[in-house]
TORMI-936655 format. One record per residue (C-alpha): residue number from 1; residue in one letter; x, y, z. Coordinates in steps of 0.1 Angstrom, whole numbers, plus 2048, in hexadecimal, padded with zeros to 3 digits. Each point is the difference from the previous one (the first is absolute). Last residue first. Example, Ala and Ser with C-alpha at 12.3 -4.5 7.8 and 13.67 -1.06 7.14 Angstrom:
// residues 2
<2, "s", <889, 7F5, 847>>
<1, "a", <7F2, 7DE, 807>>
This chain:
// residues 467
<467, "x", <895, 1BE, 435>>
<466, "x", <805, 80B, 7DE>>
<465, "x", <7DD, 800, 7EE>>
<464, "x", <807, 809, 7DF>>
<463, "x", <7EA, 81A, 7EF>>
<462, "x", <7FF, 800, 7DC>>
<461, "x", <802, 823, 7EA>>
<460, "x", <820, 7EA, 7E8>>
<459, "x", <818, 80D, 80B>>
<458, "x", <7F5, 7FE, 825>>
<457, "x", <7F6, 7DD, 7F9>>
<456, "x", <827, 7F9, 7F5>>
<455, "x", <80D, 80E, 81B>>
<454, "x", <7EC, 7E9, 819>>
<453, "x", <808, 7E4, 7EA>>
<452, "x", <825, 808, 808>>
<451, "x", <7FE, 80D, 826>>
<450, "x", <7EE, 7DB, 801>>
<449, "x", <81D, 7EC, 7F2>>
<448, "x", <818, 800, 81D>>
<447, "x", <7E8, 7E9, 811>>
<446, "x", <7F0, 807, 825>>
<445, "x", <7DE, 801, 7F8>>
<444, "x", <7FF, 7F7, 7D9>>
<443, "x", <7E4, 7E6, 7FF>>
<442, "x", <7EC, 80A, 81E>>
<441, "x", <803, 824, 7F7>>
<440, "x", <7EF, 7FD, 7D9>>
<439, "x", <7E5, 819, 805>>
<438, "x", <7FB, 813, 7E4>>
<437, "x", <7EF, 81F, 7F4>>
<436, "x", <7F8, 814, 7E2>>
<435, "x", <7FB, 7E9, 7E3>>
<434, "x", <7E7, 810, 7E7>>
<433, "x", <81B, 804, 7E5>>
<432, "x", <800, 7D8, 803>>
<431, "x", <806, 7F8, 7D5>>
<430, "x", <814, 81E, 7FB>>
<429, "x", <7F2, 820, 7F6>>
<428, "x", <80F, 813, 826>>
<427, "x", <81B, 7EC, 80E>>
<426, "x", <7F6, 7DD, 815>>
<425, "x", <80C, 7EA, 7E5>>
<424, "x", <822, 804, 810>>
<423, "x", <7F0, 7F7, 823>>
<422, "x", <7F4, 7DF, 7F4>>
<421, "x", <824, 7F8, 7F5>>
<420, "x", <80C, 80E, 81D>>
<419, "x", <7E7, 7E6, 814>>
<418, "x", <805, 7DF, 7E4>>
<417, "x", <82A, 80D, 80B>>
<416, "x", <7F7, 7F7, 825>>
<415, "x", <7E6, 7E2, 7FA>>
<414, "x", <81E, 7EE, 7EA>>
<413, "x", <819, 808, 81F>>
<412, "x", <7E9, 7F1, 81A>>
<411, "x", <7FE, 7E0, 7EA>>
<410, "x", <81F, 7FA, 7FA>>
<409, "x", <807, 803, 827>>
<408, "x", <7E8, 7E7, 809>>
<407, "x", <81B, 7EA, 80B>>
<406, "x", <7EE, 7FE, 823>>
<405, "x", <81D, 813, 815>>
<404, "x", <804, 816, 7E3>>
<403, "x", <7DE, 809, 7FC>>
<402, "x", <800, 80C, 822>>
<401, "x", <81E, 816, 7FC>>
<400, "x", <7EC, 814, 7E3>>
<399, "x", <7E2, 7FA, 812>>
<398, "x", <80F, 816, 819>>
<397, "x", <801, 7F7, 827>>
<396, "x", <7EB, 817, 81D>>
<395, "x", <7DD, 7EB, 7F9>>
<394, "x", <7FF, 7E3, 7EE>>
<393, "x", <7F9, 801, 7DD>>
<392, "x", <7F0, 7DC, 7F5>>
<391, "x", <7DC, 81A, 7FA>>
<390, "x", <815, 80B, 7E0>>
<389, "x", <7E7, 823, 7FE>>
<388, "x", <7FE, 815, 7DD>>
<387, "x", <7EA, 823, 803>>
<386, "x", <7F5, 810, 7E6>>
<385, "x", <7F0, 824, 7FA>>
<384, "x", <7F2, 80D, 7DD>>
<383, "x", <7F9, 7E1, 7E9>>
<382, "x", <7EB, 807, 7DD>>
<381, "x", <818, 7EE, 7EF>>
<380, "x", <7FA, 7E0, 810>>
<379, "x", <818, 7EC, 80E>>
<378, "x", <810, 7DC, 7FC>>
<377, "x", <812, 808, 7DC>>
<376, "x", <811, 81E, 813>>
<375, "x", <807, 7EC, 81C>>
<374, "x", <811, 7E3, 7E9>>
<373, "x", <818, 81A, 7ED>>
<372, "x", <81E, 7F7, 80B>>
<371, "x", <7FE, 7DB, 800>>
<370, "x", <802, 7E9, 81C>>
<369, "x", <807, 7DC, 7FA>>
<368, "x", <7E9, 7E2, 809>>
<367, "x", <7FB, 7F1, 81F>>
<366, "x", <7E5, 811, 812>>
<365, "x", <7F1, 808, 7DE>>
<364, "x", <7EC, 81C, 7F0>>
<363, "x", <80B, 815, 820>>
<362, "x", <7E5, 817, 809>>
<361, "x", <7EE, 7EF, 81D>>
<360, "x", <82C, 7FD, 80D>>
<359, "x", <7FE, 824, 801>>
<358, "x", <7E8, 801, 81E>>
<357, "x", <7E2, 819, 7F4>>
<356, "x", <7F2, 823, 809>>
<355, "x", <7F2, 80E, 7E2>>
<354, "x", <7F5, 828, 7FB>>
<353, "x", <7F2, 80C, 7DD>>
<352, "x", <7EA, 7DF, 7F2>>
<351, "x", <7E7, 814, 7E4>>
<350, "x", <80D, 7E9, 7E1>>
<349, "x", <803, 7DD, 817>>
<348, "x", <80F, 7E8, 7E5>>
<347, "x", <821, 805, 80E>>
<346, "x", <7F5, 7F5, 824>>
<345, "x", <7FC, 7E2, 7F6>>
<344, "x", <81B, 7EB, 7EE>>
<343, "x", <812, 7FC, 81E>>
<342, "x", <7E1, 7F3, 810>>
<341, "x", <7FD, 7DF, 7E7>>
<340, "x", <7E5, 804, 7E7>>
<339, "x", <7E6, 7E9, 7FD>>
<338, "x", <7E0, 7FA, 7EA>>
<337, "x", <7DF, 7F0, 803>>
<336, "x", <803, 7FD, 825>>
<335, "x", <806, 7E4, 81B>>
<334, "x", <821, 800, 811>>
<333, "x", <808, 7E4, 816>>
<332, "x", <822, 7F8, 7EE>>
<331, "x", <809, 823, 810>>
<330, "x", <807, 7F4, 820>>
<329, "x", <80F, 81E, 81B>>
<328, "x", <805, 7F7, 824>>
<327, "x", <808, 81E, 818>>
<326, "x", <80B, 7FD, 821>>
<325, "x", <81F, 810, 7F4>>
<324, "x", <80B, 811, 7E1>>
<323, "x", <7EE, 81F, 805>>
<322, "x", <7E8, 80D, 7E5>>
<321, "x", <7FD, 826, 808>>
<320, "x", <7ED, 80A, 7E1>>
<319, "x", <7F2, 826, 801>>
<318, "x", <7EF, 809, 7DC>>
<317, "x", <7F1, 821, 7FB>>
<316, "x", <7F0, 80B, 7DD>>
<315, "x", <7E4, 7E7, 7FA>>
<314, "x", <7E5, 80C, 7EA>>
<313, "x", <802, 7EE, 7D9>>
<312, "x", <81F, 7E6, 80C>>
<311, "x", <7E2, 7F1, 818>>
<310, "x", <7FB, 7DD, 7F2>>
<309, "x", <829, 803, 800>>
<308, "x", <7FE, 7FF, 823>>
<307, "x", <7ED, 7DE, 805>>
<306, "x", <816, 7F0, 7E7>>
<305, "x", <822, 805, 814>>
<304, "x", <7EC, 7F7, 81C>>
<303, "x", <7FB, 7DE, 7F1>>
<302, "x", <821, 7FE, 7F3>>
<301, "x", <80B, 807, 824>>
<300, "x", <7EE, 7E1, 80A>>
<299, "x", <7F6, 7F9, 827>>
<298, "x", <807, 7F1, 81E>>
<297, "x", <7FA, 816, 821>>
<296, "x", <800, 7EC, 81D>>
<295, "x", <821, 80F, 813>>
<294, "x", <7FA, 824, 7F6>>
<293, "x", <815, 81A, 810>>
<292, "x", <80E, 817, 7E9>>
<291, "x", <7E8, 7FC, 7E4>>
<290, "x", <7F6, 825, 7F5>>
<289, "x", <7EB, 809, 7E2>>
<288, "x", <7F8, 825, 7FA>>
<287, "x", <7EA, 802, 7DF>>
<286, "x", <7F1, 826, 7F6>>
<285, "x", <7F1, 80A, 7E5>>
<284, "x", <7E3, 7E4, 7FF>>
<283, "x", <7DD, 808, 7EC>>
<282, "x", <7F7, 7E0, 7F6>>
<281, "x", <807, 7EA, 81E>>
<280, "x", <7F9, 7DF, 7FA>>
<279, "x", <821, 7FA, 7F3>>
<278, "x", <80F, 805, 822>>
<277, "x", <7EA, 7EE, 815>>
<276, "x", <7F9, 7E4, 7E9>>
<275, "x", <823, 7F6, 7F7>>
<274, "x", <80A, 801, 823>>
<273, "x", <7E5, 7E7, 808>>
<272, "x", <80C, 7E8, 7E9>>
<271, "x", <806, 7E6, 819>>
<270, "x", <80B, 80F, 822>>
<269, "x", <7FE, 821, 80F>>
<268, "x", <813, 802, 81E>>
<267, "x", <80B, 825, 807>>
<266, "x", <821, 817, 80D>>
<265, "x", <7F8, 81A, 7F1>>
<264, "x", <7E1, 80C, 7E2>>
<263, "x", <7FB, 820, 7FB>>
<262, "x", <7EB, 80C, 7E3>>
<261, "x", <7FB, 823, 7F6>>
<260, "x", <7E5, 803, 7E4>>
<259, "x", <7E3, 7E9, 80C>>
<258, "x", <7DF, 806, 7F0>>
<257, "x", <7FB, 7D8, 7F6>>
<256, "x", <7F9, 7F3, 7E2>>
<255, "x", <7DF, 804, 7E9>>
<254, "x", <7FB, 7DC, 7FB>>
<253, "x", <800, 7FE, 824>>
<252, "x", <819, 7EE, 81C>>
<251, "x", <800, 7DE, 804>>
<250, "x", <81D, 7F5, 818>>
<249, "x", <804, 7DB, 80A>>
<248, "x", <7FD, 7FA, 822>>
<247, "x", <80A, 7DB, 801>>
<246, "x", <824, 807, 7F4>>
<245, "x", <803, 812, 820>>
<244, "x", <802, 829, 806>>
<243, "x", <811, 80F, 81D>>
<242, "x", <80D, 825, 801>>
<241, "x", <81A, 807, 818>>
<240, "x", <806, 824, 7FB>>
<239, "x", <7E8, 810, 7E9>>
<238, "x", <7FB, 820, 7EF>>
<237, "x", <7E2, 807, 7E9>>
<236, "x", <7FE, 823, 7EE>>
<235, "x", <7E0, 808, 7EA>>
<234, "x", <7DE, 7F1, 80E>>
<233, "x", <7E8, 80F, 7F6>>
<232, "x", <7E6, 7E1, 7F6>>
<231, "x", <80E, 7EB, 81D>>
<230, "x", <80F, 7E3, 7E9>>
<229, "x", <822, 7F1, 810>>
<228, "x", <7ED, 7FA, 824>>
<227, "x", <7EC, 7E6, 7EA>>
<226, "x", <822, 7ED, 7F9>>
<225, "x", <7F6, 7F3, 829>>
<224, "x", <820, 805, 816>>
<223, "x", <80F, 7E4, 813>>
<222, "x", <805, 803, 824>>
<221, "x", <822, 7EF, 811>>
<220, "x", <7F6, 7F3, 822>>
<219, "x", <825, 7FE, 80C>>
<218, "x", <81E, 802, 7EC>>
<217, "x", <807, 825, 809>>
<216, "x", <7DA, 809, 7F5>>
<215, "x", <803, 811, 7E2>>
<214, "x", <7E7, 815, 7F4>>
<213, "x", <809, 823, 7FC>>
<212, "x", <7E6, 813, 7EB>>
<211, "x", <7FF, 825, 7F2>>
<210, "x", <7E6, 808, 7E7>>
<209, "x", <7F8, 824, 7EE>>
<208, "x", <7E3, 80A, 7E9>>
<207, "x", <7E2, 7F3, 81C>>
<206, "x", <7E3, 80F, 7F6>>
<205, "x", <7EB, 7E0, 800>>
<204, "x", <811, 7F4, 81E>>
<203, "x", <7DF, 7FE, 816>>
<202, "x", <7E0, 80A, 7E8>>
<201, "x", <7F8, 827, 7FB>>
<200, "x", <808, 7FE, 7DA>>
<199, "x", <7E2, 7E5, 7F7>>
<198, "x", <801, 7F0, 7E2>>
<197, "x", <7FF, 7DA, 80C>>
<196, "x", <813, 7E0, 7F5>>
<195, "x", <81F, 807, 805>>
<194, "x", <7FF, 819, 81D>>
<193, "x", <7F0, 7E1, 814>>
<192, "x", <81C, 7E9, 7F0>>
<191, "x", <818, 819, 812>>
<190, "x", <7EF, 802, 81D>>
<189, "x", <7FF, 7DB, 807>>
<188, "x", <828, 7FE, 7F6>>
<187, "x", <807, 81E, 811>>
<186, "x", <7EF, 7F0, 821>>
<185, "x", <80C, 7E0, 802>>
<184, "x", <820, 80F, 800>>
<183, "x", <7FB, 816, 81F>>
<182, "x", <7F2, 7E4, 80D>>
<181, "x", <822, 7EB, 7FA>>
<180, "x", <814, 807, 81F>>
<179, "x", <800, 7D8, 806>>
<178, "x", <81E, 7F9, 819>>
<177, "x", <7ED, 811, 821>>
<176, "x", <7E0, 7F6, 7F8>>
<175, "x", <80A, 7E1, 808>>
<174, "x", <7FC, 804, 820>>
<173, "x", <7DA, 804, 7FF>>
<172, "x", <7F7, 7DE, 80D>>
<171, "x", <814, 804, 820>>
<170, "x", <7E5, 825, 808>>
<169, "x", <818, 81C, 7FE>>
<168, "x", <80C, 812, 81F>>
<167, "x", <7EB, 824, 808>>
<166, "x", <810, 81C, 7F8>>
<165, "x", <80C, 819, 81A>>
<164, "x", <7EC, 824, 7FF>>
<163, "x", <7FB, 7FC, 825>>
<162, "x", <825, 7FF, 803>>
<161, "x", <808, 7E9, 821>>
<160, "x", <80E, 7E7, 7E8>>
<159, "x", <804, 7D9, 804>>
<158, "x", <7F9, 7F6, 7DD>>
<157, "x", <824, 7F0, 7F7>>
<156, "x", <804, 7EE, 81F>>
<155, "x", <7DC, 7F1, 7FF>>
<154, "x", <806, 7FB, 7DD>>
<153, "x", <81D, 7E8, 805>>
<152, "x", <821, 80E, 7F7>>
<151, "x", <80F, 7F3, 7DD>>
<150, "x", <815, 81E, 7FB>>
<149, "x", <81E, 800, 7E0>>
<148, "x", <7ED, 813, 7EB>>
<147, "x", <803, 7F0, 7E3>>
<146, "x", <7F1, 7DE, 809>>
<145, "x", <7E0, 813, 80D>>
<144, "x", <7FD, 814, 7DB>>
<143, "x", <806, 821, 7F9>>
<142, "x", <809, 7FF, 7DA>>
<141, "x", <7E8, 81C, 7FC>>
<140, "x", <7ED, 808, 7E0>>
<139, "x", <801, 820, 7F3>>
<138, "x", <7ED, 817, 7F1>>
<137, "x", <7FD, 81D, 7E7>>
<136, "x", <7DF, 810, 7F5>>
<135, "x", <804, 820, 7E8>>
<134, "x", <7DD, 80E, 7EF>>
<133, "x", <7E7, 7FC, 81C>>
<132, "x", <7DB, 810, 7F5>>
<131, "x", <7F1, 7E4, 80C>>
<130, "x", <80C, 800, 828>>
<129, "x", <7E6, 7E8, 815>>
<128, "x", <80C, 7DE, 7ED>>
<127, "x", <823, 80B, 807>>
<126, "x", <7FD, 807, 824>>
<125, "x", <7EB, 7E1, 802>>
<124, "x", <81E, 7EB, 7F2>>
<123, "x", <818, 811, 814>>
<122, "x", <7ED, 7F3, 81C>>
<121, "x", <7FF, 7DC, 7F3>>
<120, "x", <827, 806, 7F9>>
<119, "x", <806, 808, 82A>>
<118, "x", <7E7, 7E2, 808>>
<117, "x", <7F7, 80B, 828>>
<116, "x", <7ED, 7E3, 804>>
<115, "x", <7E0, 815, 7FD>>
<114, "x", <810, 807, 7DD>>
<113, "x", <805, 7DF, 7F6>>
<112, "x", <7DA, 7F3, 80A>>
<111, "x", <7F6, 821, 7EB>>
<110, "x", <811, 7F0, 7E0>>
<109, "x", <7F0, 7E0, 800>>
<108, "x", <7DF, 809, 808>>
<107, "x", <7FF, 81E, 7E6>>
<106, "x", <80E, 7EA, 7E0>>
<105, "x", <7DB, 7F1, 7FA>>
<104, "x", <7E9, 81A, 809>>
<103, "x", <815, 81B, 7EA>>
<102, "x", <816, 815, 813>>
<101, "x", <7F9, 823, 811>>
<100, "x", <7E3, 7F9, 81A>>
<99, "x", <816, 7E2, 810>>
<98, "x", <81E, 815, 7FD>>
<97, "x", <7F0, 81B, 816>>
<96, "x", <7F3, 7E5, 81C>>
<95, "x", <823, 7F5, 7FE>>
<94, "x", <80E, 820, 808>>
<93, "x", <7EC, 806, 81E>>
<92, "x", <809, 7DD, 80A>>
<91, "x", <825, 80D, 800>>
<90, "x", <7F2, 81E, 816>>
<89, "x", <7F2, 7EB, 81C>>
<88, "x", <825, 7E8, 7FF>>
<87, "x", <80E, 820, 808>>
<86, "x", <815, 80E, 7EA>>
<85, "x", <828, 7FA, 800>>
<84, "x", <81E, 81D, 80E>>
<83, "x", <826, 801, 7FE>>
<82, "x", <803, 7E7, 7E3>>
<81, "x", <823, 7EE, 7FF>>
<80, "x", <80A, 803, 7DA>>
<79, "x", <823, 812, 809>>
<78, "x", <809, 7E5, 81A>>
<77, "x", <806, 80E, 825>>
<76, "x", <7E0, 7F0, 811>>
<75, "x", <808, 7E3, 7F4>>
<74, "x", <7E9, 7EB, 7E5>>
<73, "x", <7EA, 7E4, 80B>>
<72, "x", <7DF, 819, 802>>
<71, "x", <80A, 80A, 7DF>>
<70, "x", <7E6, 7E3, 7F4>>
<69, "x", <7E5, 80D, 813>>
<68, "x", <7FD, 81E, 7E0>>
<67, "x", <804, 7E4, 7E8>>
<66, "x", <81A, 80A, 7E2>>
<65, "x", <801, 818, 7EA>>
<64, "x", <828, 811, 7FD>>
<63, "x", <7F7, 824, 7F0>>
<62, "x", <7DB, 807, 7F9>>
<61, "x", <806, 820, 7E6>>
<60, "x", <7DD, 810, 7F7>>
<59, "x", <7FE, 819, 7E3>>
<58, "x", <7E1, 81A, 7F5>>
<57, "x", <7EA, 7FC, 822>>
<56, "x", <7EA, 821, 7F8>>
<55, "x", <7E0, 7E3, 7F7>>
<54, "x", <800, 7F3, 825>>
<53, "x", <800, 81D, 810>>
<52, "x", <7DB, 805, 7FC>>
<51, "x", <802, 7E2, 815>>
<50, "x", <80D, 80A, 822>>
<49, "x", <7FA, 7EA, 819>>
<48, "x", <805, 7E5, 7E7>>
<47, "x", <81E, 80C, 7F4>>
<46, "x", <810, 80B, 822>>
<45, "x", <7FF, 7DE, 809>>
<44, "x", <80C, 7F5, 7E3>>
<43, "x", <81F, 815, 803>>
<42, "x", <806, 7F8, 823>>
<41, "x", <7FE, 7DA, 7FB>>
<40, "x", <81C, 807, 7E2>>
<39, "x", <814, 814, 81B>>
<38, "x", <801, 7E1, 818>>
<37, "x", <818, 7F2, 7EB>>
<36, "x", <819, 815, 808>>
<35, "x", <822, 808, 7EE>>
<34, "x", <7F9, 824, 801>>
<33, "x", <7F3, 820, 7F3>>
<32, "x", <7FC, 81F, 80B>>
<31, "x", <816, 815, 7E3>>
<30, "x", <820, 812, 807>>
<29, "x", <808, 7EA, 81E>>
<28, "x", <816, 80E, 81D>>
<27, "x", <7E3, 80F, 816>>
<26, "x", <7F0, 7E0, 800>>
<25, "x", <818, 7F1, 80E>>
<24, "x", <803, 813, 81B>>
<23, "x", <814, 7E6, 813>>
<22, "x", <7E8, 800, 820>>
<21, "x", <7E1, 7FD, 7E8>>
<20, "x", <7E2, 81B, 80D>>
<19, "x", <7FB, 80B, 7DE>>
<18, "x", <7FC, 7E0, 7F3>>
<17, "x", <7EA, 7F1, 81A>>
<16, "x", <7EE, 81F, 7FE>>
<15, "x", <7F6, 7F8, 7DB>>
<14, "x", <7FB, 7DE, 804>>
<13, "x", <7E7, 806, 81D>>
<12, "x", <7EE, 818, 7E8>>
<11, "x", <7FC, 7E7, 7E5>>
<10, "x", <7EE, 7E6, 818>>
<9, "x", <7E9, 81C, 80C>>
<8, "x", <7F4, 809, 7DB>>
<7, "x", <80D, 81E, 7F1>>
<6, "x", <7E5, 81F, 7FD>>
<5, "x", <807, 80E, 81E>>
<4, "x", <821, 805, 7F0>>
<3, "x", <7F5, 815, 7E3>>
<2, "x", <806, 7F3, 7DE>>
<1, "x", <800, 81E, 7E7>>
């Protein structure tokens, strides 16, 4: 048990400053946490006062990284404002520490960021400090001095009676502010230092699960190094944002990579980089692509197509939100040994059991006819939940009246009957007797066909969704 004599002054002042808040906010919060960057100076604080804490630390969440001066610009009444920063006595403190932690030639580099008040150089000790971490998530801010819509000088900015006020930046450290990458230099040297040593008690060698968000709102976007893909445990990678140029071509070992939950949304991996990442991992179950929102992102659906089926032996889960827009697809780029288009994939998977895919990845043609049985020619038997999105659905109007307005209406009605005919070989020793669930709402919301293919699921032990 921690005793509070045993808390560093710094920590204590937090504390009261919380307890003594005029809203009471902490009184309202389940858990003490915040939108504060000054917590991640806390923690290492309390870290290197306290090392034989150091190995309990089992997951760290740093949530919106940015330079601690750098909230300096933001009002008082935004949610990231920090309440409280360290002395400029105690940031040295921590620099000292990261001098004795890093190797001689990274140490320099990332201790002059921390006496600057580097919010991911911090995080960087913090995770250099806690060995035995298995969960690390981050997040990069988009903070940036365009985005916050101040542009004070400093001496406007700095003037604080608080004796815990941070000191203004030197001019030549500004653009510290649009970099946040020393959390990512850091993986990537850790990672090859995990690589190439058998030692259990180095930083991120225990880590199973990943969480990174990494884009930058347009601003100081920060590429991530393929060496953050092969951490020796690593099991469940989710990113938001993730940035990887033709230049930085993956190589990933003979043996593959651990990874068995992939998450990849809203990325820019260019070249054959999404070929790599998902066939290099051997062991994969789970594949949860999103790209809702991704201007640069040009690649080859053949290509992923291919990536997945160099899986079909583990992979189970398959989430594919393709959205129409801001998308650019070129399949003439494709470079394998063989191709099969994504409609033909997923039926080749023998242990896929839950898909989440836009009807139109199914369709053998965009312009050819509909035939009843294309979904069950599209699917594998071993399929247990599905769920069918048309991402041109706008919300609060029926696809049925949509695809009239467009002249899709053919269409609509060939996916409807290719859904009862699916349904019909739902029934127990038919060809999808492990069918139990599907999701089909964006489709029939709002069409007098839906109480009929819910009907004919019920028949046939399916569930319908029917909102």
């Amino acid at each position: 048990m921690v005793y509070l004599t045993d808390l560093p002054n710094e920590l204590l002042e937090e504390i009261l400053l919380l307890a003594t808040n005029g809203d009471q906010e902490c009184l309202r919060e389940v858990k003490w946490r915040r939108e504060c960057e000054s917590e991640v100076a806390l923690l290492a604080l309390h870290l290197l006062r306290n090392p034989n804490h150091r190995p309990l630390v089992r997951t760290l969440e740093f949530n919106s990284l940015s330079t601690l001066y750098s909230v300096g610009r933001v009002p008082p009444w935004s949610l990231i404002a920090a309440r409280v920063g360290l002395r400029p006595e105690t940031l040295a403190e921590l620099a000292e520490a990261a001098d004795r932690t890093f190797p001689p030639d990274l140490a320099s580099d990332w201790s002059y960021r921390i006496r600057n008040g580097c919010a991911d150089a911090i995080a960087a000790l913090i995770l250099a400090w806690s060995t035995r971490v298995t969960e690390v998530e981050f997040a990069l801010s988009p903070l940036t001095r365009e985005d916050d819509g101040l542009d004070p000088s400093d001496d406007e900015v700095y003037q604080s009676d608080d004796e815990f006020a941070l000191t203004p930046p030197n001019r030549e450290d500004d653009d510290m502010e649009h970099l946040n990458g020393m959390i990512m230099q850091f993986i990537d040297w850790a990672a090859h230092n995990v690589s190439t040593k058998q030692n259990e008690d180095l930083p991120l060698s225990q880590v199973q699960h990943l969480r990174m968000r990494t884009w930058m709102n347009g601003h100081g976007e920060t590429e991530v190094a393929s060496s953050a893909f092969q951490l020796p445990k690593l099991r469940i990678l989710e990113t938001l944002g993730l940035k990887i140029s033709r230049d930085e071509s993956p190589i990933f070992p003979e043996r593959g990579l651990t990874i068995e939950k992939l998450y990849l949304k809203d990325f820019e991996i260019t070249g054959n980089g999404i070929w790599h990442i998902i066939g290099g991992c051997r062991q994969l179950r789970v594949l949860n692509i999103d790209l809702n929102n991704s201007p640069n992102f040009f690649g080859s659906k053949t290509q992923m197509s291919n990536a997945i089926i160099r899986q079909a032996a583990s992979i189970n889960e398959i989430h594919l939100k393709l959205h129409k827009w801001g998308v650019r697809w070129d399949d003439t780029q494709f470079l394998s040994d063989y191709e099969v288009p994504l409609d033909r994939c997923f039926a080749r998977l023998s242990q896929l059991h839950t898909l989440t895919v836009d009807v139109k990845e199914l369709l053998p043609s965009s312009e050819g006819p509909i035939t009843p049985d294309f979904l069950v020619t599209r699917l594998p038997v071993s399929i247990r939940e599905l769920t069918i999105n048309w991402y041109t659905a706008e919300m609060g109007s029926s696809l049925e009246t949509i695809a009239i307005g467009t002249g899709e209406v053919d269409i609509w009605l060939g996916i409807v009957e290719a859904l009862k005919v699916l349904l019909r070989e739902a029934r127990p020793g038919y060809k999808f007797s492990n069918l139990r669930y599907v999701d089909a709402s964006e489709i029939l919301f709002g069409s007098d066909e839906l109480q009929k293919v819910v009907e004919i699921g019920e028949s046939n032990g399916v569930h319908v969704e029917d909102f």
